[in-house]
C-alpha positions in Angstrom: 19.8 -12.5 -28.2 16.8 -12.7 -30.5 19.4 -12.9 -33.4 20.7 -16.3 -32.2 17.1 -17.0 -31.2 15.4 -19.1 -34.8 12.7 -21.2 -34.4 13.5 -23.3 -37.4 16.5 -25.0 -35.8 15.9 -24.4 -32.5 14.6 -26.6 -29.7 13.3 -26.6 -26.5 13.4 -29.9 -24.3 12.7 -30.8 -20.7 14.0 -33.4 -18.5 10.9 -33.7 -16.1 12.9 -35.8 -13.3 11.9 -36.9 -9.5 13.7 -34.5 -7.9 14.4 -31.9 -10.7 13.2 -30.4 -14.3 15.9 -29.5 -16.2 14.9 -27.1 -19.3 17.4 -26.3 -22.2 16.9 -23.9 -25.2 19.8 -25.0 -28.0 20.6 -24.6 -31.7 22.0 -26.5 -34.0 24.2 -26.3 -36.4 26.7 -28.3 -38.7 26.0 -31.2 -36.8 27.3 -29.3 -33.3 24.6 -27.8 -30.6 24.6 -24.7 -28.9 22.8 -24.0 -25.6 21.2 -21.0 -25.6 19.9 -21.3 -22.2 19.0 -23.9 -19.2 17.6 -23.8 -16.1 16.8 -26.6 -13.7 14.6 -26.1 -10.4 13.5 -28.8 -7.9 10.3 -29.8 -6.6 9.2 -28.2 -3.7 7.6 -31.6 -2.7 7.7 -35.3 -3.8 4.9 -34.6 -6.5 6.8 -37.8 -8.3 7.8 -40.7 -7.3 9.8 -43.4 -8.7 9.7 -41.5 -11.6 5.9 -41.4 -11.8 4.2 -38.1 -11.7 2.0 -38.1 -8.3 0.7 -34.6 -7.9 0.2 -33.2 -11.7 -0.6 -29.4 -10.2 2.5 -29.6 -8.2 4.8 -30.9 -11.3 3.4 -28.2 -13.1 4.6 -25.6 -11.3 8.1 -26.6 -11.6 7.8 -27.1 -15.3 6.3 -23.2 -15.5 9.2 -21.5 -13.5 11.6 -23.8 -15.9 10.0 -22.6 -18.9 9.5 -18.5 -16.9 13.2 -18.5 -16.4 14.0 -19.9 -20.2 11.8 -17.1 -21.5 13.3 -14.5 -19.5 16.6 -15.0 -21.0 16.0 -15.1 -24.0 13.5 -12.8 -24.5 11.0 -15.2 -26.5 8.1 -17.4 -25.7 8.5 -20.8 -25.6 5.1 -22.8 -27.2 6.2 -26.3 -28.4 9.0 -28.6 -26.1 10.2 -32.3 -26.9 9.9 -34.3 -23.7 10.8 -37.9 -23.2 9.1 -40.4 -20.7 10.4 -41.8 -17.7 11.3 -45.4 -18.0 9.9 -46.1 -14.3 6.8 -48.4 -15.6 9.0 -49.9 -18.1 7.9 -53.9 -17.6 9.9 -56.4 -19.2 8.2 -60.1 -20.1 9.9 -63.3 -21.5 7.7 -65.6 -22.9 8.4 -68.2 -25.4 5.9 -68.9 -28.0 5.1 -72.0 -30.7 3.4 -72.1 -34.1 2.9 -75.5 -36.0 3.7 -75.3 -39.8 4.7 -77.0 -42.9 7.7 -79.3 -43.6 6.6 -78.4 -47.5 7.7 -74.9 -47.5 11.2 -72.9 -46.3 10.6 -70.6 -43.5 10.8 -67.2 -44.4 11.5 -63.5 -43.0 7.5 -62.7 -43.4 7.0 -66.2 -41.0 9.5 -65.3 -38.4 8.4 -62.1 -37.9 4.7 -62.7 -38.1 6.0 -65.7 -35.2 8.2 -62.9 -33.1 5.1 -60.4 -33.3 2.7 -62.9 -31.7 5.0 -63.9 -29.1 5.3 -59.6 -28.3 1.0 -60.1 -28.3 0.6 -62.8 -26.0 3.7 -61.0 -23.7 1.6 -57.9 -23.7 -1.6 -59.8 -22.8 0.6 -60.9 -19.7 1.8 -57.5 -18.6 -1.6 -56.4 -19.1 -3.0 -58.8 -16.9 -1.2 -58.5 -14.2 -2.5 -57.0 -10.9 0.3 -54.5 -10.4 -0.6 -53.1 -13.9 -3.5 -51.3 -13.0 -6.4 -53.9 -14.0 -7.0 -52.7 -17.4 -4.1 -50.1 -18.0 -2.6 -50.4 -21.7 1.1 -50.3 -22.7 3.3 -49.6 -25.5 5.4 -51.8 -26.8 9.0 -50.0 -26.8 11.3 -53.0 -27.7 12.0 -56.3 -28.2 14.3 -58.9 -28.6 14.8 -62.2 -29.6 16.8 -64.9 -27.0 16.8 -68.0 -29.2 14.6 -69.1 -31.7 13.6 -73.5 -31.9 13.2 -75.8 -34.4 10.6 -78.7 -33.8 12.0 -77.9 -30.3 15.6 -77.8 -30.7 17.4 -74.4 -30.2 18.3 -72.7 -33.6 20.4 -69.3 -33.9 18.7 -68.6 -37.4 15.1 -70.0 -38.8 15.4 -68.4 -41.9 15.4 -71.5 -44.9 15.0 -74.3 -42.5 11.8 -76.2 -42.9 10.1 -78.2 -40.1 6.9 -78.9 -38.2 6.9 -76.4 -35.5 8.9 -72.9 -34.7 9.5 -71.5 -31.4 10.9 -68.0 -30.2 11.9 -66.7 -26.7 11.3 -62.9 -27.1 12.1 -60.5 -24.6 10.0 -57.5 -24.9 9.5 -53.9 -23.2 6.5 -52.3 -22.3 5.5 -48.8 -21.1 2.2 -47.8 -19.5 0.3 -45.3 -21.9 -0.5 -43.5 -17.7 2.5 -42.4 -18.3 2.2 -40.6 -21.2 -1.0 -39.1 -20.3 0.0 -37.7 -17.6 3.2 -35.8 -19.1 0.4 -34.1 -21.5 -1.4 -33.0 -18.9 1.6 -31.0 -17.4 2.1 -29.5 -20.6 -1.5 -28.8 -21.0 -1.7 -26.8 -17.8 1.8 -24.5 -18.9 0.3 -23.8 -22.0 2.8 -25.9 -24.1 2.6 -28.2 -26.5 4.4 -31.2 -26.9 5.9 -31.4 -30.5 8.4 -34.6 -29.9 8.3 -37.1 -27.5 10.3 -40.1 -26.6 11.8 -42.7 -23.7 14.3 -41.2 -21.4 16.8 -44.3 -21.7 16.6 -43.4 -26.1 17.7 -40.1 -25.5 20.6 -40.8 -23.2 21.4 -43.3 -25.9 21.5 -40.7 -28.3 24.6 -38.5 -26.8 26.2 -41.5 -24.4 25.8 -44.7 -27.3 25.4 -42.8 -30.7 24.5 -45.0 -34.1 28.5 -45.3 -34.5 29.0 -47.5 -31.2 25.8 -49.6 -31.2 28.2 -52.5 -32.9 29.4 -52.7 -29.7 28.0 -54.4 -27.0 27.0 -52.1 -24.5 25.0 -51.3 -21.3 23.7 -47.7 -20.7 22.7 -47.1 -16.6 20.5 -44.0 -16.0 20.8 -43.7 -12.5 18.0 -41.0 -11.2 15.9 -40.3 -8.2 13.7 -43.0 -8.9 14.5 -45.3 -10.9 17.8 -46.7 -13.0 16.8 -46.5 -16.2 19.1 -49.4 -18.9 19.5 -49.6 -22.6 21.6 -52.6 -24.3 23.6 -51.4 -27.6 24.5 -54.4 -29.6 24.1 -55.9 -33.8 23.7 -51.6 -34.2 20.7 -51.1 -32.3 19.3 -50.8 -29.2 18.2 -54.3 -28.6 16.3 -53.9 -25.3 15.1 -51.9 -22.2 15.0 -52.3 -18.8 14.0 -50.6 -15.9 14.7 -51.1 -12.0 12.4 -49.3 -9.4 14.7 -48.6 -6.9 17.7 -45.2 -7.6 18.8 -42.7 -5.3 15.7 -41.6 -3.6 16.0 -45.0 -1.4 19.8 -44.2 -0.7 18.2 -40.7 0.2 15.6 -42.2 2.6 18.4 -44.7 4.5 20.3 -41.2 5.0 17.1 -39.7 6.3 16.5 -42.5 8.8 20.2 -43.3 9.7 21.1 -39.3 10.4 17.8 -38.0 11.7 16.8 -35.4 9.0 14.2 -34.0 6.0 14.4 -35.2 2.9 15.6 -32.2 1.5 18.5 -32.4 4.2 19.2 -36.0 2.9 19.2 -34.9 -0.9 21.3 -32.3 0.2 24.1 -34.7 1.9 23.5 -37.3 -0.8 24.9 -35.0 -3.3 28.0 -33.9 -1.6 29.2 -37.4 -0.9 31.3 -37.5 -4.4 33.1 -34.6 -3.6 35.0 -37.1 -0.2 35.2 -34.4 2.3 33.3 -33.6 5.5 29.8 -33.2 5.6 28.1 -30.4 8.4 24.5 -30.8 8.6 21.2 -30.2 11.0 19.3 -33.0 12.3 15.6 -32.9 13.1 16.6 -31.9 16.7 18.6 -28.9 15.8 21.9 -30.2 16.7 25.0 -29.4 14.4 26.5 -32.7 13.3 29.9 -33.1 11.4 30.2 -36.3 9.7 32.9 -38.3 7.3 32.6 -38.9 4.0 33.7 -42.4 4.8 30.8 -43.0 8.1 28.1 -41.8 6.0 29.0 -44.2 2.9 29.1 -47.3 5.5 25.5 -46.4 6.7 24.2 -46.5 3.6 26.2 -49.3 2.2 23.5 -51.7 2.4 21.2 -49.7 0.0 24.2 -49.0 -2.0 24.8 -52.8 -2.3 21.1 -53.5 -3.3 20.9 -50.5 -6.3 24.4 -52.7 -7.9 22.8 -55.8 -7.4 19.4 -54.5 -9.2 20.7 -53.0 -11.9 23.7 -55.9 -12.8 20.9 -58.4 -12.5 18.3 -56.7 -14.7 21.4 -56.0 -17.3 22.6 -59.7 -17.2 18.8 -60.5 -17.9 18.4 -57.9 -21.0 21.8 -58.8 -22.3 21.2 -62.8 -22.6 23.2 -63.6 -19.3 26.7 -62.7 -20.5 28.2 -59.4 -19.6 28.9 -56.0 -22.2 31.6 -55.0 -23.1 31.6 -52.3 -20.9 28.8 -50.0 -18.9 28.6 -46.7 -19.4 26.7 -44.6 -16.5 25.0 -41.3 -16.5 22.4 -39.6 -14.2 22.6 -37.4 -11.0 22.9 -41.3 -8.7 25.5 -42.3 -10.5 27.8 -39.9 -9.0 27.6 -41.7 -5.4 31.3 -43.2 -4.5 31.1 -46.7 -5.3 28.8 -47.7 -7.2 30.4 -48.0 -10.3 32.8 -50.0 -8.4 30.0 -52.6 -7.5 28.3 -53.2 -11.0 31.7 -53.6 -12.7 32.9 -56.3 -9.9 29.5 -57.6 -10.2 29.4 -58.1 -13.8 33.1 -59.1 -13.9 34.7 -56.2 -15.7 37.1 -54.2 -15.0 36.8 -51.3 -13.2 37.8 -48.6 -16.2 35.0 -50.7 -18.1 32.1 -49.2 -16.1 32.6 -45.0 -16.4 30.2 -42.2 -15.7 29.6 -40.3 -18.6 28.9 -36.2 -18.3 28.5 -33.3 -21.0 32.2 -33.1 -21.5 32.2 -36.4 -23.3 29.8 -34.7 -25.8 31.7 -33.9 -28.8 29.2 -32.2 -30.5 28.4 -29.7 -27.5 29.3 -26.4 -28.3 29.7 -23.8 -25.5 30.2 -25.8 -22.6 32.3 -24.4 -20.2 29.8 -23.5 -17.5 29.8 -25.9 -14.6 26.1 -26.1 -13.9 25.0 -29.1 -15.3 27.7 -30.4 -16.5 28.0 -33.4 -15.0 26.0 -36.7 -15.8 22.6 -35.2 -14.6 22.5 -33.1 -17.5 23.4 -35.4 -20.1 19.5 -36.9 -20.8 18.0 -33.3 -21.7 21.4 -32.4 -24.4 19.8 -36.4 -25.8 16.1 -35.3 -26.1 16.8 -31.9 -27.6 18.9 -33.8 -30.5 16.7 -36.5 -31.0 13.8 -33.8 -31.7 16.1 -31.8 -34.2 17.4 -34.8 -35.9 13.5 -36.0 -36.9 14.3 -39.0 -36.7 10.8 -39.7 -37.0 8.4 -39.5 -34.0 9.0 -42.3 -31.1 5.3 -42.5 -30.8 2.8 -42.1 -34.0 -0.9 -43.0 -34.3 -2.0 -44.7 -37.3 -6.0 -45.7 -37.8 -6.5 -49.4 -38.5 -10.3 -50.2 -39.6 -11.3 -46.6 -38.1 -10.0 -47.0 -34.6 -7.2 -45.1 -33.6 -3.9 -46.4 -32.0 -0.6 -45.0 -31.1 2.3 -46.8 -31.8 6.0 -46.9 -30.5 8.2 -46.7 -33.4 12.0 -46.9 -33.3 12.8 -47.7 -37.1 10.9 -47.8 -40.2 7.0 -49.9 -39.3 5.7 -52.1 -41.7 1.8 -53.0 -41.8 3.1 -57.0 -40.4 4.5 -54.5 -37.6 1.7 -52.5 -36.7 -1.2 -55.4 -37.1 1.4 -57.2 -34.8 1.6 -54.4 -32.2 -2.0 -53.8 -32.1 -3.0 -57.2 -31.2 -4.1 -58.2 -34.6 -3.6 -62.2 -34.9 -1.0 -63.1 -38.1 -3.0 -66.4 -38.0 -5.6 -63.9 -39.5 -4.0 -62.6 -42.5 -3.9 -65.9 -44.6 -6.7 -68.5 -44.7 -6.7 -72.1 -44.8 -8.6 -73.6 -47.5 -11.4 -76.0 -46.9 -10.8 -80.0 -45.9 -11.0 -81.8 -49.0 -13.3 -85.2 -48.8 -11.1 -88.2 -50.4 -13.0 -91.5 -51.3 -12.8 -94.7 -53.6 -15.5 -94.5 -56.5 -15.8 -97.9 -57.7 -12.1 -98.4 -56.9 -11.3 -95.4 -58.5 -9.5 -92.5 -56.3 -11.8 -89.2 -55.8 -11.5 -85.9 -54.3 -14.2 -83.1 -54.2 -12.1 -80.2 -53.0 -12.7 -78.0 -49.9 -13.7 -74.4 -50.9 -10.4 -71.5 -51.1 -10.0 -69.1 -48.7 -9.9 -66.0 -48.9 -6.7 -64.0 -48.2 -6.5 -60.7 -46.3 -7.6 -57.6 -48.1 -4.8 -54.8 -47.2 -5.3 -50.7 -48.3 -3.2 -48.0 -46.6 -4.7 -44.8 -47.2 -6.9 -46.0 -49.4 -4.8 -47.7 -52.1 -3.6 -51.6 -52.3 -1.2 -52.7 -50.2 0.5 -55.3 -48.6 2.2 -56.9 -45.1 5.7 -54.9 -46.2 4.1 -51.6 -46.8 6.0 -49.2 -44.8 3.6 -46.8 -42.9 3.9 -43.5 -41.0 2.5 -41.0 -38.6 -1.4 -40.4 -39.6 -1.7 -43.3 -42.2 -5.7 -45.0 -42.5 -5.1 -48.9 -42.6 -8.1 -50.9 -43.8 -7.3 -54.7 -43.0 -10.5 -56.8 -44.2 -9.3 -60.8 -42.6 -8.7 -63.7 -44.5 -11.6 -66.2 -44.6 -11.2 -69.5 -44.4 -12.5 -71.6 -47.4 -15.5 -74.0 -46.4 -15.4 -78.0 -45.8 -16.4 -80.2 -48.4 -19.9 -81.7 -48.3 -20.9 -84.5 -50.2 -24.0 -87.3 -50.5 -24.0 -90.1 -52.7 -26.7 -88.0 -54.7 -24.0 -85.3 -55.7 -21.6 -88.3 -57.0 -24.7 -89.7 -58.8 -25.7 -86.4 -60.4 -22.3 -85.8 -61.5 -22.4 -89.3 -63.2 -25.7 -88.6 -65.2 -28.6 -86.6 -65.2 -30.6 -86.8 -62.3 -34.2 -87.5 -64.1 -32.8 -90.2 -65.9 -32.1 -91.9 -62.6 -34.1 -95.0 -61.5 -33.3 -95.9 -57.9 -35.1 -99.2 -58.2 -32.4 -100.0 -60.5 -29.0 -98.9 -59.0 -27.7 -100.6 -56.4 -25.0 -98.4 -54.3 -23.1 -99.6 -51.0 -21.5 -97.2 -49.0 -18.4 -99.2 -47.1 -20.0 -102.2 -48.3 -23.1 -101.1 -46.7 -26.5 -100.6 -48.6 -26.3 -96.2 -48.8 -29.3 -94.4 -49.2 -29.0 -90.9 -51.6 -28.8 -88.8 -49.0 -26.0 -90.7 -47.4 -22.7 -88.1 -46.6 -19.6 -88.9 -48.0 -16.5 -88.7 -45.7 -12.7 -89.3 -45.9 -11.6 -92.7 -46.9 -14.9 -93.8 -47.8 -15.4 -96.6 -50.2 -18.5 -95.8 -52.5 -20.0 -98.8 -54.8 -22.3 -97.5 -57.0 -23.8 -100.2 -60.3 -27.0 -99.4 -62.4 -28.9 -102.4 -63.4 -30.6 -102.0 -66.4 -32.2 -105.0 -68.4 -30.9 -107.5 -65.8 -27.6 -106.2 -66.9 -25.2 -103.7 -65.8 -25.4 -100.7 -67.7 -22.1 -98.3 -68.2 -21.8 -94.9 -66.6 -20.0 -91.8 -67.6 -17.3 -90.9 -64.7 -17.8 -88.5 -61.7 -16.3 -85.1 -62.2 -16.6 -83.8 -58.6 -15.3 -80.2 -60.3 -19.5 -79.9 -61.2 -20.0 -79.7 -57.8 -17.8 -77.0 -56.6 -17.9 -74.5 -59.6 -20.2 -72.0 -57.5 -16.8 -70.4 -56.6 -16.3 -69.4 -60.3 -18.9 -66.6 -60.2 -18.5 -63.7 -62.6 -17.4 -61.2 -59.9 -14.3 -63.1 -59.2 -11.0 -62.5 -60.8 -9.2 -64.7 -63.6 -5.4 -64.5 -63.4 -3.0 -66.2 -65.3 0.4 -67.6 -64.0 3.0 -69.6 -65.3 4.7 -71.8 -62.9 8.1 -74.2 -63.7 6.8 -73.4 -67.6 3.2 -74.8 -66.7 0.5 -72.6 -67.4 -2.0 -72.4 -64.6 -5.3 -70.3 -64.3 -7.1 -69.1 -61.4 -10.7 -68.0 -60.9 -12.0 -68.0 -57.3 -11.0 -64.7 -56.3 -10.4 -60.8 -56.7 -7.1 -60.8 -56.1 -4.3 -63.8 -55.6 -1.2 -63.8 -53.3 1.7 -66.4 -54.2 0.8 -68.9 -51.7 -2.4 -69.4 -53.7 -0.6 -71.5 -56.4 -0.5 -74.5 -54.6 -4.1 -74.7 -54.7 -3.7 -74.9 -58.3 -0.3 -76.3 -58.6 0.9 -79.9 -57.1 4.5 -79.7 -55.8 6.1 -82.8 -55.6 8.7 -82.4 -53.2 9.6 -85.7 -52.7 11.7 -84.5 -56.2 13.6 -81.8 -54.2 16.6 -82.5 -52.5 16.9 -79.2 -50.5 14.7 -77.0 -49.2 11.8 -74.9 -51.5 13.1 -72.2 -53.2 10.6 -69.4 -54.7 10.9 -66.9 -57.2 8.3 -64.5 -59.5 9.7 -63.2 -62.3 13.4 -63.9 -61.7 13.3 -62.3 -58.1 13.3 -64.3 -55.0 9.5 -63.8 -53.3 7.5 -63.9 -50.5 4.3 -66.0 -50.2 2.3 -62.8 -49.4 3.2 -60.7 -52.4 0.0 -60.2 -54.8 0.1 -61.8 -58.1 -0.4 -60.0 -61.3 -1.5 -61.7 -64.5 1.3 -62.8 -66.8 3.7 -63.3 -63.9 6.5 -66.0 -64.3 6.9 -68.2 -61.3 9.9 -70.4 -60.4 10.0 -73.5 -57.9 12.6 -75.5 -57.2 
């Protein structure tokens, strides 16, 4: 046995369940698993409920004589496991969310997602708020989707190149309390083991029941347990969304316990022999031997029965955008109990060979397989977490430092910095400024501006070296995010136009004259928008001629030796810029004016022959295309 035993491409995963803990050992090899060996034992007790772990001492002992009996078989000592997380917490929020922007620029993949990401903030402030969720308990985000996006309003199936005042998005997204998670470590912690992969039960049944090849499909994955029923949407070849419903066979098993007068454990035991159609013997709590139908015991629980299909069609009509999949698949020890699959397919009208319970057989990949214990759809989650671990398909959960804080992250595909900053609450309104309000006046009929200072964009490093929204990060990185600053107002008297007209110590106030909205202004007067400034130097009884404001003198503070000076071309127009250390794209149009009254369509932006992004950082010399 130690000969098939190698810990380079061998795993060891554990279902920890309601009822059960199921423990395999496998191998892998040539794309096909082995099992080495399982076990599965029940809890003495109900140390979990609805899928939550209740009594961690209790739960631990079941894990121990799982992982005693693994290493007896084998001969070896198990130290590391992949587990997966129950999806009993899992809280699902809609919430539809609005940003104002610019009819001058074409919305783009960096704006959408920054838009989708807040709406996944402000649902997490709702979950997190609410008084079932523990007060101040934090969650993971583990999913989300997008129902519709809106246009100034009006539903849109794409944003991408449109252009408009405001965007909208519906997004559906997933949480899962980080209790949860805690607590699983603490079983491990008290069995001496350590957890080397973790992710969500619902993912892992996914894996074996809905692999990558099937997720063009539109499909619904039910994982009925003790607990809860567990569901996964496949669709666009993902999984799109989660859900979770908090009701499962434990409240089929506690209608038997009331209805026929016995334990739990009696119930359990009756619960699970009601697929097989025959007879059931059992002992109530009085001692009597009762013989009962398959058929009487399935009408005394129908109503519980009725309510589990009615839960879980409803939660997937809800994940799924209120149509039905194209068919539901259904694993888990619950979904074995007659009828149920019968209900959710007449519920969701499909037929009834559209909703199937899935079981180890239908694992082509599962070597070795022609024991009966576990074969059926109760074993199906552990095959899924022991493939995902080997696979390494990059941890579920990784923990990156942003601005030396530490956060862990749920991570089902490759996470971006946007992504992350998004997740952890960080406000996209924060990574580009807004340039200070310009103040526009009328100098002795003459139009006048003296610009509003430039803000200053976000400063991004990962690990120390430059980087951007569309870096793609991983488990352990050190993000440094310093926030973009917003530029400062304008300010302006009528003694900054004057000095800026002629040298202040040549001045003689007796002999100007200077009206302010046709108003006598004093030098210290403040200058606002649409202001109408009159300014005429008398000097011999005549007026005298003045050199021409040049509000620039007043606002060249900004273009201080430690800032940067980069040089751009854009449309063939040579443009310099000096305010700053470093420039993103969007920073031309402080330097640029786009008339786009001249363009037909919508804005169209490219740097050095390859379509951009208004975030990417500008290097001197680069060639920049508008049109």
């Amino acid at each position: 046995m130690a000969k098939l035993f190698d810990e380079n491409n061998t795993i060891f995963a554990l279902d920890i369940g309601t009822r059960t803990v199921i423990g395999v050992v496998a191998t892998f090899s040539e794309g096909n698993i082995k099992l080495l060996a399982q076990s599965m034992v029940e809890h003495q007790s109900r140390a979990m409920l609805n899928g939550q772990i209740h009594d961690i001492p209790k739960v631990a002992q079941a894990v121990q004589r799982v992982k005693e009996q693994l290493e007896k078989k084998l001969k070896i000592k198990l130290h590391q496991v992949a587990i997966a997380a129950a999806g009993r917490s899992l809280k699902t929020i809609r919430y539809q969310v609005e940003q104002d922007t610019t009819e001058e620029l074409e919305i783009d993949s960096i704006v959408i997602n920054a838009l989708e990401l807040l709406g996944v903030q402000r649902a997490q402030e709702m979950v997190e708020q609410e008084p079932t969720g523990g007060g101040k308990e934090k969650f993971f985000c583990v999913g989300h989707s997008v129902v519709r996006y809106y246009l100034d309003d009006f539903p849109i199936n794409n944003l991408e190149g449109h252009r408009g005042k405001k965007i909208g998005a519906e997004v559906l997204a997933t949480f899962l309390p980080v209790s949860v998670v805690n607590s699983l470590h603490a079983v491990l912690a008290r069995v001496g083991l350590e957890q080397h992969y973790l992710t969500l039960e619902p993912i892992a049944a996914c894996e074996v029941v809905i692999p990558d090849q099937l997720r063009l499909l539109n499909l619904a994955l039910v994982d009925v347990g003790a607990g809860t029923s567990d569901i996964a949407i496949a669709r666009d070849g993902t999984i799109a969304a989660y859900g979770m419903v908090p009701i499962a066979g434990d409240q089929i098993t506690e209608l038997i316990v009331e209805a026929l007068m016995v334990d739990f454990m009696t119930a359990e035991t009756i619960k699970r022999h009601l697929h097989l159609g025959k007879d059931i013997e059992y002992q109530d709590i009085l001692g009597l031997q009762v013989k009962a139908s398959c058929e009487q015991i399935l009408q005394l629980i129908e109503p519980a029965l009725e309510k589990l299909a009615q839960e879980i069609t409803q939660h997937i009509w809800e994940l799924n955008g209120q149509v039905p999949p194209k068919s539901v698949l259904c694993v888990g020890g619950g979904s074995q109990i007659p009828t149920l699959v019968d209900r959710i397919a007449r519920k969701l009208n499909l037929a009834q060979q559209r909703v199937v319970i899935r079981n180890r057989s239908n694992i082509n990949y599962l070597m070795n397989n022609k024991k009966k214990e576990l074969n059926g759809p109760e074993g199906v989650t552990v095959i899924g977490i022991a493939t995902l671990s080997y696979k390494k398909l990059g941890q579920n959960f990784v923990t990156v430092t942003v601005n030396g804080k530490p956060f862990t992250l749920f991570n089902t595909k490759q996470l971006s910095v946007l992504q992350a900053l998004g997740l952890l609450e960080f406000n996209p309104r924060e990574l580009i400024g807004k340039n200070g309000k310009d103040v526009s006046f009328t100098l002795n009929g003459k139009a006048k501006t003296i610009f509003g200072e430039l803000a200053k964009p976000a400063r991004i490093t990962v690990n120390g070296h430059p980087a951007n929204l569309q870096t793609i990060i991983k488990d352990g990185d050190i993000i440094f995010v310093e926030k973009a600053v917003n530029g400062r107002n304008a300010v302006a008297t009528v003694a900054d136009v004057l000095s800026g007209m002629m040298e202040i110590d040549k001045l003689d106030n007796q002999k100007l004259v200077c009206t302010l909205n046709g108003e006598p202004a004093a030098s210290n007067s403040s200058l606002t928008t649409g202001d109408s400034l009159e300014i005429v130097w008398w000097n011999n009884g005549e007026t005298a001629a003045v050199k021409d404001f040049a509000p620039a003198a007043k606002q060249e503070k900004r273009s201080t030796p430690k800032y940067t000076t980069l040089e751009v071309t854009v449309n063939g127009q040579t443009i310099t810029m000096d305010d700053k250390k470093e420039y993103i794209l969007i920073d031309v149009f402080n330097y640029y004016d786009l008339d786009i009254a001249s363009f037909n369509g919508s804005v169209k932006i490219k740097r050095n022959g390859t379509d951009a992004e208004y975030t990417e950082v500008l290097q001197n010399g680069d060639e920049i295309e508008i049109s």
